[in-house]
Structure formats: C-alpha cells, structure tokens
C-alpha positions as a Markdown table, in Angstrom:
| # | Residue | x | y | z |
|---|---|---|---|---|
| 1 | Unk | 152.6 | 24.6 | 89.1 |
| 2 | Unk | 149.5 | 23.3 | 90.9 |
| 3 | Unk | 151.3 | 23.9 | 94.5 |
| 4 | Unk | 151.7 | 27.3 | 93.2 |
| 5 | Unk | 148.6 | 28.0 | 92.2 |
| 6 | Unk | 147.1 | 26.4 | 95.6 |
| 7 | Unk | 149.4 | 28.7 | 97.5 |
| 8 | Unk | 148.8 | 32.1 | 95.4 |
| 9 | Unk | 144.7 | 31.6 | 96.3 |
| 10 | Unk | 145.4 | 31.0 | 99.7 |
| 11 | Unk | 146.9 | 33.9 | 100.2 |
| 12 | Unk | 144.1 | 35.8 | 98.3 |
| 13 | Unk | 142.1 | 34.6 | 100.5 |
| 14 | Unk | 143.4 | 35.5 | 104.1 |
| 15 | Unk | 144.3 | 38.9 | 102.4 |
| 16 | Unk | 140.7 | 39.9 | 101.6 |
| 17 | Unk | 139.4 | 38.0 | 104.7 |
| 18 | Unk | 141.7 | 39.9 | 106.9 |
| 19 | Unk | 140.3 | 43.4 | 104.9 |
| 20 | Unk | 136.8 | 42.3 | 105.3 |
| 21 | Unk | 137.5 | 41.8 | 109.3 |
| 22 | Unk | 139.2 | 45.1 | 109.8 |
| 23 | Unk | 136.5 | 46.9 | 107.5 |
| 24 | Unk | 133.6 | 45.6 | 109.6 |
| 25 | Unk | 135.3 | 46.8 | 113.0 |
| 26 | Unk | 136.2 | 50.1 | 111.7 |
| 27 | Unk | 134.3 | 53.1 | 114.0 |
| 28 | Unk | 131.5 | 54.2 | 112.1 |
| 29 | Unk | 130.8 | 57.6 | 111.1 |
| 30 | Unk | 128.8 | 58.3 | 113.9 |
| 31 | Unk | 131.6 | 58.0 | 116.1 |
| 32 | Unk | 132.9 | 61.2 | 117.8 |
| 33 | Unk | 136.2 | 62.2 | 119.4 |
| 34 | Unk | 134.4 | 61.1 | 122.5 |
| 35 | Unk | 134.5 | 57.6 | 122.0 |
| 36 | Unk | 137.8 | 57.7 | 120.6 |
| 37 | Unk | 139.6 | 58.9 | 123.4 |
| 38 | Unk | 141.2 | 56.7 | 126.1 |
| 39 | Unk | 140.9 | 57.0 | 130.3 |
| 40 | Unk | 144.3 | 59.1 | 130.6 |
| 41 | Unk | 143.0 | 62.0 | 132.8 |
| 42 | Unk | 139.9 | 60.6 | 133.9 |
| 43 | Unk | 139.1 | 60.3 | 137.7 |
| 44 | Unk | 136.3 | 58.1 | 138.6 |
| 45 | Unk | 133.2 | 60.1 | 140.9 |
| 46 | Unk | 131.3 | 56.7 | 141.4 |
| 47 | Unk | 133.3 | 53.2 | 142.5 |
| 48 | Unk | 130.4 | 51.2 | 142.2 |
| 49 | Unk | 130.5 | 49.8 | 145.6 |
| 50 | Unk | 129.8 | 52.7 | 148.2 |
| 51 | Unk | 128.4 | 57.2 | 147.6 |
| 52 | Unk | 131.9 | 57.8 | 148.7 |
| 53 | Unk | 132.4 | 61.5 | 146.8 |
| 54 | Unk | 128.7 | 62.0 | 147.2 |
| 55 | Unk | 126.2 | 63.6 | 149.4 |
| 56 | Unk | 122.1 | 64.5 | 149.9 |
| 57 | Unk | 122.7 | 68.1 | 148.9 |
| 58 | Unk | 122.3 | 70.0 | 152.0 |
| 59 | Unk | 123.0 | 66.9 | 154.1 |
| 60 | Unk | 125.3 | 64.3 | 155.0 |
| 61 | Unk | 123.1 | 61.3 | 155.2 |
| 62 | Unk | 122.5 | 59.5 | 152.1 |
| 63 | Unk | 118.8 | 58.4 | 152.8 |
| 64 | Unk | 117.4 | 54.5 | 151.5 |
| 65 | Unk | 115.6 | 55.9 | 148.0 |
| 66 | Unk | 119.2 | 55.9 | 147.1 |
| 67 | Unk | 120.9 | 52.5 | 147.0 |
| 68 | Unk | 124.1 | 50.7 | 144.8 |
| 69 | Unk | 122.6 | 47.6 | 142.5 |
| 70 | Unk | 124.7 | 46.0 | 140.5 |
| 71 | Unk | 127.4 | 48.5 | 140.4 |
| 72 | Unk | 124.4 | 51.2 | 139.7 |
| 73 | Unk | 123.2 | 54.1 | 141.7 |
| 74 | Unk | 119.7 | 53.2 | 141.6 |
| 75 | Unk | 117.4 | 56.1 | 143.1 |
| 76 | Unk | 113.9 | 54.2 | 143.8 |
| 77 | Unk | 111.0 | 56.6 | 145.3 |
| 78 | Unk | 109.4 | 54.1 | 147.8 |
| 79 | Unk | 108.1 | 56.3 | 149.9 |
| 80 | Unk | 107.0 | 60.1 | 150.1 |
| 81 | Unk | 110.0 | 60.9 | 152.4 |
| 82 | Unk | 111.6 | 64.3 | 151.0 |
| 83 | Unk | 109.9 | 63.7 | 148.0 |
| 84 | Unk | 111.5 | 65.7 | 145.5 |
| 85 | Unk | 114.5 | 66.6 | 147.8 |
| 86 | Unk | 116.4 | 63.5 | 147.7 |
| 87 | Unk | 119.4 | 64.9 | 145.0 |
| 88 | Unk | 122.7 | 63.7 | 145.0 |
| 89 | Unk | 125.9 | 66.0 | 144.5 |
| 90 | Unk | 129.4 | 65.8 | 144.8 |
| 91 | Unk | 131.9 | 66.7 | 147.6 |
| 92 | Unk | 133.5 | 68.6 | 145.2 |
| 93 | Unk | 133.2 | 71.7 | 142.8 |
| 94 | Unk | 133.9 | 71.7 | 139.2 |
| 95 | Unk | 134.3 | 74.3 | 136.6 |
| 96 | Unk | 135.7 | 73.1 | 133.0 |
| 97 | Unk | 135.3 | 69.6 | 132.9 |
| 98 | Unk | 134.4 | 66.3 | 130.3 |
| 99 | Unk | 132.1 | 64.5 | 132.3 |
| 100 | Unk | 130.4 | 61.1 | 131.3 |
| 101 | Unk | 127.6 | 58.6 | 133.0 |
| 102 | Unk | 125.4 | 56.5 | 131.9 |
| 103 | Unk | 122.1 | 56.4 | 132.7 |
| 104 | Unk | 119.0 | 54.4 | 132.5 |
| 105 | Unk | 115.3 | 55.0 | 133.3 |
| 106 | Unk | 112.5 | 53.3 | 134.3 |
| 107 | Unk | 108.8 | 53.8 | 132.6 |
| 108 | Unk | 107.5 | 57.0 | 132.2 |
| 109 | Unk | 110.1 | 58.2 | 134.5 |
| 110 | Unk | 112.4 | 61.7 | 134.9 |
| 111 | Unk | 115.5 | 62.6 | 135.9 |
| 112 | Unk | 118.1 | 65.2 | 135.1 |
| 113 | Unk | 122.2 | 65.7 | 135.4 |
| 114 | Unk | 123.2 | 68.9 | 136.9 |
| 115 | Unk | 126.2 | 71.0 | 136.9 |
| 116 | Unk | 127.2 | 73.9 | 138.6 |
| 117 | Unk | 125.2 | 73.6 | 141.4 |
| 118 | Unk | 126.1 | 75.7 | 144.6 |
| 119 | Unk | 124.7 | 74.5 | 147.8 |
| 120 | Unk | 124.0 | 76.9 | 150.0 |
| 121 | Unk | 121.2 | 77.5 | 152.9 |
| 122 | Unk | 119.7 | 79.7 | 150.5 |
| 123 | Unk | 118.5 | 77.3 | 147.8 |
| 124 | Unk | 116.7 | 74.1 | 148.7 |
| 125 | Unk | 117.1 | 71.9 | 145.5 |
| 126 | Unk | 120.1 | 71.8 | 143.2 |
| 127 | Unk | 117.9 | 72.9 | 140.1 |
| 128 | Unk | 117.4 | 76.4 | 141.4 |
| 129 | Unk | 121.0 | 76.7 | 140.3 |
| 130 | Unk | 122.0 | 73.9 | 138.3 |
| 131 | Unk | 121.1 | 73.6 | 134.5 |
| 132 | Unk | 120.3 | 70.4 | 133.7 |
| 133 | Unk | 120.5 | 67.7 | 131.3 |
| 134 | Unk | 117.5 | 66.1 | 130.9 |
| 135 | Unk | 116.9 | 62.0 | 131.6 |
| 136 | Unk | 113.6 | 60.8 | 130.2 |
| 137 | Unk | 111.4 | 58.0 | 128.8 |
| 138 | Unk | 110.4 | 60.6 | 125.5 |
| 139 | Unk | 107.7 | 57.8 | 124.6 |
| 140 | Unk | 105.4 | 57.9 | 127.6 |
| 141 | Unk | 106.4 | 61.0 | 130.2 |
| 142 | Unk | 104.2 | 64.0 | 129.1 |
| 143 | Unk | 107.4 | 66.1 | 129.1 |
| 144 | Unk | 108.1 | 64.5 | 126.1 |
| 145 | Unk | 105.8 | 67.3 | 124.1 |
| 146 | Unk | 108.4 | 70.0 | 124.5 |
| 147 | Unk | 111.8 | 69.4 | 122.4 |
| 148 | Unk | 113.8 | 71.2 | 125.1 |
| 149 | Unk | 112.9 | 68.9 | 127.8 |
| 150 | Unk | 113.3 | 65.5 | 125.6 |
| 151 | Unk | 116.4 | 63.4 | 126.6 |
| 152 | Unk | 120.2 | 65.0 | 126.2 |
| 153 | Unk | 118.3 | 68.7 | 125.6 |
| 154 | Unk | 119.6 | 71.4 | 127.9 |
| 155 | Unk | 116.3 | 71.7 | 129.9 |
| 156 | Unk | 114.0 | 73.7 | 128.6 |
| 157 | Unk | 116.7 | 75.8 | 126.8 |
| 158 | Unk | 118.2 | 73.7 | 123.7 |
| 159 | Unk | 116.5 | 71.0 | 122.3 |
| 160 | Unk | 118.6 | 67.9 | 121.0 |
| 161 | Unk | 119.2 | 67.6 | 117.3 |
| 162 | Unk | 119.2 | 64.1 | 116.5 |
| 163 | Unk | 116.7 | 61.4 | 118.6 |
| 164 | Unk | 119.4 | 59.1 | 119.4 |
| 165 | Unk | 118.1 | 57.6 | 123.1 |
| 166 | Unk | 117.7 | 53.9 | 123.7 |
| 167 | Unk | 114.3 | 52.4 | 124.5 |
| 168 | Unk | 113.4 | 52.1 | 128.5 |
| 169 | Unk | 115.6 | 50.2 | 130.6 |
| 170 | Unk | 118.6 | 49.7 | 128.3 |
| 171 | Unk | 121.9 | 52.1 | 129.3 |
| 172 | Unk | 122.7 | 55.6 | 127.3 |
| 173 | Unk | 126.1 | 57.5 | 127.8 |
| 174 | Unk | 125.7 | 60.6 | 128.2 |
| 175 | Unk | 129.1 | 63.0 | 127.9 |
| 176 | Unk | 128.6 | 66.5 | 129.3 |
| 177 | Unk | 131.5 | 69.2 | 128.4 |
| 178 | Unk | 131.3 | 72.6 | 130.5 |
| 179 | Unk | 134.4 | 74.8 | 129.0 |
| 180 | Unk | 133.9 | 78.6 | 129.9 |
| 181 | Unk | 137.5 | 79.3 | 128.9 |
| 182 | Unk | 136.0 | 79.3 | 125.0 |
| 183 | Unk | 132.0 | 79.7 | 126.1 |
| 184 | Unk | 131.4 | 76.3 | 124.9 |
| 185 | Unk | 128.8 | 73.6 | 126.2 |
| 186 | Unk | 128.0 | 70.3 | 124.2 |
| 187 | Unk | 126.2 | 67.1 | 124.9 |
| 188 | Unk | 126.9 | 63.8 | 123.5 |
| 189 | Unk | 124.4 | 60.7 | 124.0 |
| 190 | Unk | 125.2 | 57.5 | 122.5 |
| 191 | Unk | 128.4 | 58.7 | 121.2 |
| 192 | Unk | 126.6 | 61.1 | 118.9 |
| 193 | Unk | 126.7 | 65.2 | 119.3 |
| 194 | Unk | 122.9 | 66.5 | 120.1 |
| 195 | Unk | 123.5 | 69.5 | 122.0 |
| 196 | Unk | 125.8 | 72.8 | 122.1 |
| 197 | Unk | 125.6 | 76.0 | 123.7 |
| 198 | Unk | 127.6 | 78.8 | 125.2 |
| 199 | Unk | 127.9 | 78.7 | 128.8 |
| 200 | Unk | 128.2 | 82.3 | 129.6 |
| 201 | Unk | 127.9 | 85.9 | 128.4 |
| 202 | Unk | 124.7 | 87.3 | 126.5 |
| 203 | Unk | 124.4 | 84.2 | 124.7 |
| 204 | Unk | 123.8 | 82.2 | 127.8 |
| 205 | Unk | 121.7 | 85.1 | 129.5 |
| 206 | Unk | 119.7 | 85.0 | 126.0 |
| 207 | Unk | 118.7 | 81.1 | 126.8 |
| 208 | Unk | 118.0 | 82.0 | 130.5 |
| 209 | Unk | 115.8 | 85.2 | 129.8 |
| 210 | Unk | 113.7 | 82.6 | 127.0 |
| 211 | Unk | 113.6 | 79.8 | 129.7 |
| 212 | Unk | 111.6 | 79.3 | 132.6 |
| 213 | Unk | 114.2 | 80.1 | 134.8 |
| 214 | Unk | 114.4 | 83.8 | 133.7 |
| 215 | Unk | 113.2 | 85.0 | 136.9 |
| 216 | Unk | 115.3 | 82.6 | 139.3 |
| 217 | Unk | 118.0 | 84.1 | 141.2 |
| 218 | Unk | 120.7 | 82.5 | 140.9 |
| 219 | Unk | 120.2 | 80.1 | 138.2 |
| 220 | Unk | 123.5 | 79.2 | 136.4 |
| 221 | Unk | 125.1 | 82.2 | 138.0 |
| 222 | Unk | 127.9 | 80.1 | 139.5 |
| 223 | Unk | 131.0 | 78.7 | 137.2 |
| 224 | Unk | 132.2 | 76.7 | 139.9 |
| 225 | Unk | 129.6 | 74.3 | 141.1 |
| 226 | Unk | 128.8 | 70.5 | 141.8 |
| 227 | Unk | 127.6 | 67.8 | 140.2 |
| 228 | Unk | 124.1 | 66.6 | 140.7 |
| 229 | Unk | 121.7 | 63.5 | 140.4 |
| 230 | Unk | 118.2 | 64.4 | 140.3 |
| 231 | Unk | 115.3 | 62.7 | 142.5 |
| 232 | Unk | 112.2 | 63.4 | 140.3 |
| 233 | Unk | 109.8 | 61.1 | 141.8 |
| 234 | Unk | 111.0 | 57.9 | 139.6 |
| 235 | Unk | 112.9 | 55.2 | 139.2 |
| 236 | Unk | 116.3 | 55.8 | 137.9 |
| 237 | Unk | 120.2 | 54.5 | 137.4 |
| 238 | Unk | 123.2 | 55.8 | 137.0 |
| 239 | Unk | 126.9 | 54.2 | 136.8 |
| 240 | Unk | 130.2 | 54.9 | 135.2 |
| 241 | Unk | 130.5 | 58.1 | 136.4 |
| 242 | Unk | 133.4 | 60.0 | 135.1 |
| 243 | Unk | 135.2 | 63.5 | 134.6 |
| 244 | Unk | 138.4 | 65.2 | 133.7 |
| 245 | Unk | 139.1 | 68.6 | 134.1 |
| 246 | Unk | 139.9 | 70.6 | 131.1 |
C-alpha cells in the first residue's frame, strides 16, 4: 500500500509541475500574430556582414558614417559630410510587403524607417516621398512633445496607441505592413499593435492634407517604392532586417 501511495504522489507531482512549466511559457496576451508566425516567406534585406541589397540613395558609394558592428548597421555622424543626406535604401522596390527590423538608438537621438520611397534626380532625400516610421529616444529628443512623431507613430500623421518602446540603447522590433490591396497600414513595436492606417484613397490624402507634408509634391504618391534608413544627425542601429511580400 505504501509503494502505492509513494507512486500515486509522484505522479501528482510531475503532472502539476509539468502544467506549471507549460503555463509559464505560454505567449502572453500581448502577443500578436506577428510573433507567432514562422520565417517561411521571409527574405533577408541585411546579412549582417556587408550593404549588399543597399545603397546611399542617389549614389552608389556607401560612405564611412555607415558601418556593420556586431552584425548591426550602425549609422554614426562623425563628421558634417552630407549631413543629413547620408540615407540608406534598397536596390529594390516594394509594394505589399511585412517588413520587420530592429532598431536601437543612441541618446537623444532620431531616425525614421521609410517606405515607398522613389529615387529619382528630382528629390534629394528619401523623406520627400517616403512616410516614415519614426525612431526616437521619446524621453530626451524634443520631438517627443508631439504624439505623432513619438516612436512607432506614422510621422506626424498617427500617433501610436500604447507607449511600448524600450529605454535607450536596448533593441525594439519594429514590424511594418504596407497592404494597398485592402488599404491597410499597421505598425507593431515590441510585438504589440500601436499603429494603423489606410495607405491610400481619401483617407490617406485626409492624413497628408492634416500633415506637414500637405504641400510636398510627391509625398507618398508612389505604391511601389524602396526601403529606407534615415541619417538624422545621430547615432543609430539597425539589424534583422526582414520582408515578405504579401
């Protein structure tokens, strides 16, 4: 009887220990279908070693603010050469994609993520086309006083919903969906939903004409574009680099 006992609470115990494990590694409710999807589709824009897939838009040199640390795209302003005009974009166009990066900034610094970008002799940075996602330290950059330029918003058109950044110097991911088959745009940082929008027709003309960019010609006028990496004058990273085209 005692040996039956012994073995009965035994395997109470490996039964709720094994339940306990698998309830503490469950996804929590936070989690989206972002995280829960695996790499099938995915192409890599970033291989961690070389800017292979990548350019100075309007040029083919890749100039020294931009260098790979650590498997990182680390854009670092030591000098007032091109200042300002130091952006990375792809080789290629995109136009209904899932892209994800992560990203990490230094002290009171800026940066954005652009998309749609055409490159042309007729515009000189990528933003005069591009809309952005913003990068930002939202605790000490002075941008941080305007909700739509605060980190994940669609600059200076959608604000984010939920503060969900990471303190200075630790890595965010930041998923960016462009789908103008249904009009739908939506940001993800840190796994969580913060941003959605629609991406053309009078609702996106609506943002636009409310935005800054209301009198820019050409500003996200052009479905097919590139991907961009903004040089704002601060330090910033970027790695894991990723899209598939939906």
């Amino acid at each position: 009887m005692k040996k039956v006992i012994i073995v009965l609470v035994a395997f109470g115990i490996g039964f709720f220990g094994f339940k306990f494990f698998f309830e503490k590694v469950k996804p929590t409710e936070e989690s989206t279908e972002v995280s829960k999807e695996n790499d099938e589709n995915w192409i890599s824009l970033f291989d961690g070693k070389t800017f292979n897939g990548w350019h100075n838009y309007r040029s083919k040199e890749i100039l020294n603010q931009w260098q790979i640390v650590d498997g990182a795209m680390v854009f670092n302003p030591d000098s007032l050469v091109n200042a300002g005009l130091n952006n990375l974009v792809t080789d290629k166009e995109y136009t209904n994609f899932k892209l994800s990066i992560d990203w990490k900034i230094s002290e009171g610094g800026n940066s954005g993520i652009f998309w749609g970008v055409h490159e042309s002799d007729e515009f000189s940075v990528p933003y005069q086309t591009g809309p952005e996602i913003q990068v930002l330290d939202d605790l000490k950059h002075s941008d941080r006083a305007d909700l739509t330029h605060r980190s994940g918003s669609l600059y200076d058109m959608v604000a984010p919903s939920k503060d969900v950044v990471k303190k200075v110097g630790e890595w965010n991911t930041c998923v960016l969906e462009i789908n103008h088959k249904i009009n739908k745009g939506k940001v993800w940082l840190n796994n969580v939903e913060i941003v959605n929008f629609p991406v053309n027709g009078e609702g996106w003309d609506e943002m636009v004409s409310n935005s800054k960019f209301k009198n820019w010609e050409g500003f996200g006028k052009f479905k097919k574009g590139k991907i961009g990496l903004q040089d704002h004058g601060n330090i910033v990273s970027f790695k894991n680099i990723k899209i598939k085209e939906i």
